[in-house]
C-alpha positions, 0 to 999 in steps of 0.5 A: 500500500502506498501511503503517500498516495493516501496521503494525498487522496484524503488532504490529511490537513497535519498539526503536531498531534495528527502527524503523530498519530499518522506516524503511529498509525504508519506503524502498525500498518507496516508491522501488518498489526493494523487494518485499512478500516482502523486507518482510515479512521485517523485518516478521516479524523485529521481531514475533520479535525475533530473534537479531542475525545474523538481523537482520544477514541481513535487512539484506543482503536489503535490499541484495539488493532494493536492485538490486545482484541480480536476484531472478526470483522477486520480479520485480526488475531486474538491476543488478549479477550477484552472483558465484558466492561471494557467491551460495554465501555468501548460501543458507548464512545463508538456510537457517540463518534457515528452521532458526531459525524452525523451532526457534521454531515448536518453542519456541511448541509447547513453551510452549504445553504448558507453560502448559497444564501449569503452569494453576496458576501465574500464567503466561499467555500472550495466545492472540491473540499467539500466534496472530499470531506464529505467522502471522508466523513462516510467512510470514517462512518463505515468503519466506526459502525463495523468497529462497534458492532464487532466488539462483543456484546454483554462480555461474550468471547469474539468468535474466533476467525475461520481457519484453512485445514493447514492451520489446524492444530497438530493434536487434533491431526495426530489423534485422528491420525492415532484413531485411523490407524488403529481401526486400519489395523484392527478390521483387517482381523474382523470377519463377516458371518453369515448363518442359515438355521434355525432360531427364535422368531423375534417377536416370540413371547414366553408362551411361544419361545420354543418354537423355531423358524427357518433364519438367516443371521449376519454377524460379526467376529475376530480371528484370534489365530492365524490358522483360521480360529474365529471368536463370535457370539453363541446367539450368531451360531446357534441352531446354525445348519450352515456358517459361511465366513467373508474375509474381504480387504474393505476401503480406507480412503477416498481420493479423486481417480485414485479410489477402489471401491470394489475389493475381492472377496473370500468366502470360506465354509466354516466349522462349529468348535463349540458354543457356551450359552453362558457367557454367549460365546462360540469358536468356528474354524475356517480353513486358512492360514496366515491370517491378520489376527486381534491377540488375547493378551495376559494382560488386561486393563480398560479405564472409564471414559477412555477411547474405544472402537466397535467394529462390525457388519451391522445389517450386513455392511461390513468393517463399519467402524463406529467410536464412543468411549468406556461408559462403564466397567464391570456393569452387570445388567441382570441383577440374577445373572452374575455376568459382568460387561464394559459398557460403551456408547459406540454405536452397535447395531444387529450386525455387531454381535461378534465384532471386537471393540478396541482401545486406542492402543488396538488392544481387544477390550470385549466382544459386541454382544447385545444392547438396550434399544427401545427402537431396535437400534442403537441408543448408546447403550452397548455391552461386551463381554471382558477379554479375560472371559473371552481368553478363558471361554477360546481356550476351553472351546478350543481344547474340549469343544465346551466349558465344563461347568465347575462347583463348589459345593457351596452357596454364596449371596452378597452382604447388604448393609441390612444383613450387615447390621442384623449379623453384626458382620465387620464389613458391609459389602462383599460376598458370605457364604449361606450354605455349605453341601454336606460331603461337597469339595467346601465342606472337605475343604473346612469352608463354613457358613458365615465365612466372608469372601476376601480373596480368590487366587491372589485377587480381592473379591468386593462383591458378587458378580466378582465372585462367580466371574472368577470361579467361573474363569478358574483353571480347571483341574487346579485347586481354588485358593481362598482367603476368608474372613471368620470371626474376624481373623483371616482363614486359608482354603484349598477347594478342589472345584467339581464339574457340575451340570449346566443350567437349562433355561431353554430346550431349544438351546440343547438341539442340533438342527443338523441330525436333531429335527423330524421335518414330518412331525416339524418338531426337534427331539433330544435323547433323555439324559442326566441333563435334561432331567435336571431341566424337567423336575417331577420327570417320572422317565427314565428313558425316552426321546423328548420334544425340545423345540416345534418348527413354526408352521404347519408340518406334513403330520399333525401330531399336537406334541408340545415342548417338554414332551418326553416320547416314551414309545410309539404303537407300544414299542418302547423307546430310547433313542432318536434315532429310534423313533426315525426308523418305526416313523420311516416304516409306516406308509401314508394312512397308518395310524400311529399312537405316542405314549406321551408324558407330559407335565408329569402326566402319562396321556397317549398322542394319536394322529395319522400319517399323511 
């Protein structure tokens, strides 16, 4: 800018004050610390000669433009916000200076007229300067009114100038850096799952939920090794007739002419290892090596509120990857099911059950396995299974192909400040024992009721979910170290768990839709066993084939049995097998008539009906 030009355009009229303020003005503007706008105000001000407090409020613009204020409108840097009073104090003279001006505009109007009427004296008043002045009075008006309206009103902070993406700070480029690299790597061991089977419709209720339906399931899972072994939920696999594994490189970045959106897949037939209702856990194996993989380290750690990535197939869109963080740790959302999860607020949909959700360091945290959704969608209330249940759960199901139940022989509750107080006990949490089996692996260990939890295999436990997740997680065929509190003073116990019977909460779950399903009787029948009569209490069988779960729809027979029916024979022949009652069904011929002795809630009835 050349200022000399500027000089002449305006007519700057110098005296000793002005010619100082030009020299500072001159200043700023060649340290690039002032705006054209603050200039012209000085300018302007020395065409006008105006009044002292104008040219004192121009000298606190200066200030302003020397940095102490952010001034959006110009363009400026902040470095130091101005206060609220100070920002008050500043639009008062602001406004006053435009009033000012205003009433010069007027004068010039007036003076004008005057010479007009007053021709015959000798008064005469240079068109041109007038002229000029009235120029410099607009544009001194423009840049006091931009000045006022960007300073910030009631003390609010100015807004902070818009910046190109080289301007951006280097943190936040480095975390999103640290963030792509992470799900880069980790969706490389993410798979697709695609089952076709048998389940539950969705929209069964407690009356119906025996009944199963022809599904198709996508889910999630992690490879954890190299040669193919895959970690997924129970519920993506159960009742699967087929499992098909779709291992594909995905997209990682946009760019013009330089993007391929198309990737080559691999699809691969899967076989079932073993599954654990308990935790909902499953192994399946595919038939590659070599593959990218999400270790299960030793060592676990995961903190509240800390970064996580959840990634998954939710509705069949594979390696989506959604972020949230830790919302809590060791959550157990069924007070009666003494089973604890990390909760997160990524996003997981149906889709996600199986995928892996990851720390900031890439480290597996759990395994996506169900949410809280009034809409069936995700509503940031996410839960997965801890990697240490995961680790122990791979292990097992790799080895035996199921997680064997263990006990005690002892029955443990959680000390309230109620039953605290009534048993005088010294603490008010934690885990006592209520019960002890007589001639059980506690008993032989000298464990007594009223004993109080402290410590299981080197580690405090302070409630009960701790308690069952870590006799839960014990290594089998070792001895269980306890530490309890009795009578106040700490007592040492070696208790040999034994294996116990699973728990059955539905039939269904016992069926192999492969080789358990009669499709002319549309129903999936199980052998009678040890298990089952646990499940059933009052069972009068001994032996028989029961019904455990009904094929949606109308089959080609009908032959009105119903879940928990147990089939004690068939036209008089007494049976005990399956496969049994396969080979008397294949001998009738369409027409016969065929008679079920059937027990059925304790009750023996007979089940006739035709074969169509």
């Amino acid at each position: 800018m050349n200022l000399s030009i500027l000089w002449r355009f305006w007519g700057f009229q110098s005296d000793a004050f002005h010619s100082l303020s030009l020299n500072v003005v001159f200043g700023f503007i060649e340290e690039r610390r002032i705006t054209v706008a603050a200039f012209e105000l000085v300018v302007g001000a020395g065409v006008l000669r105006l009044r002292p407090v104008l040219i004192v409020l121009l000298v606190t613009v200066l200030e302003l433009a020397s940095g102490r204020h952010t001034m959006t409108c110009f363009g400026m840097r902040n470095r130091r916000p101005v206060g609220s009073n100070r920002s008050r104090a500043l639009q008062v003279p602001v406004m006053y200076a435009i009033f000012d001006l205003d009433l010069k505009i007027l004068k010039l109007g007036c003076s004008g007229e005057k010479m007009y009427r007053s021709r015959h004296q000798r008064i005469i008043v240079s068109s041109l300067l007038m002229e000029r002045q009235m120029k410099a009075i607009t544009r001194l008006r423009f840049a006091l009114f931009c000045i006022a309206v960007s300073l910030p009103a009631h003390g609010q902070k100015p807004a902070k100038q818009a910046s190109t993406p080289t301007d951006r700070p280097g943190i936040l480029q480095e975390y999103d850096e640290a963030i792509d690299d992470v799900a880069e790597r980790a969706m490389h061991s993410v798979v697709e799952i695609e089952v076709t089977g048998f389940g539950k419709p969705e929209s069964s209720d407690d009356e119906d939920q025996q009944t199963l339906q022809r599904q198709r399931v996508i889910g999630s899972g992690v490879i954890v090794d190299p040669d193919g072994y895959i970690v997924t939920n129970n519920h993506v696999v159960a009742g699967a007739l087929r499992i098909r594994v779709i291992v594909a490189p995905t997209t990682v970045e946009l760019v013009t002419g330089h993007t391929q959106l198309a990737n080559s897949q691999r699809v691969y037939e899967a076989k079932l290892i073993g599954t654990n209702r308990y935790a909902d856990l499953a192994v399946i194996k595919i038939d590659a090596h070599d593959l990218p993989i999400i270790a299960l380290p030793e060592p676990f750690h995961v903190r509240l509120g800390e970064t996580v990535i959840a990634i998954g197939s939710p509705q069949g869109l594979d390696h989506t990857i959604t972020k949230g963080i830790v919302s809590a740790v060791g959550r157990q959302p069924e007070l009666d099911r003494p089973m604890v999860y990390v909760q997160t607020d990524a996003p997981i949909n149906p889709g996600n059950s199986g995928g892996p959700l990851v720390d900031r360091d890439g480290n597996l945290i759990g395994i996506n396995t169900f949410i809280y959704s009034s809409g069936g969608g995700s509503e940031g209330l996410g839960f997965a299974i801890p990697e240490p249940v995961v680790r122990f759960v791979y292990y097992e199901l790799k080895a035996r192909g199921f997680v064997p139940s263990v006990s005690i022989g002892a029955h443990a509750q959680s000390i309230t400040p109620d039953l605290a107080a009534g048993l005088k006990l010294p603490q008010d949490h934690g885990v006592i024992f209520s019960d002890i089996d007589k001639a059980g692996p506690a008993a032989d260990a000298g464990l007594r009721s009223g004993d109080i939890v402290e410590l299981m295999d080197s580690v405090p436990i302070d409630s009960f979910p701790k308690y069952t997740a870590y006799l839960y997680i014990h290594k089998r065929g070792t001895p269980l170290r306890m530490e309890v509190l009795r009578g106040g003073k700490p007592v040492t116990l070696f208790i040999t768990a034994i294996n116990s019977l699973p728990t059955v909460d539905s039939l269904s779950d016992l069926t192999n839709p492969r080789k358990d399903l009669i499709p002319s009787l549309g129903v999936f029948v199980v052998d009678l066993n040890d298990l089952i009569t646990a499940a059933l209490p009052g069972l009068r069988s001994k032996h028989g084939v029961v019904v455990a779960g009904v094929l949606e729809g109308e089959p080609a027979t009908l032959t009105n049995l119903e879940v928990g029916d147990v089939v004690r024979s068939i036209n008089g022949k007494p049976l005990s097998t399956s496969d049994e009652l396969r080979q008397q069904l294949a001998n009738f011929k369409t027409g016969d008539s065929v008679a079920f002795e059937v027990e059925r809630q304790s009750v023996l009835q007979y089940v006739a009906f035709e074969i169509e």
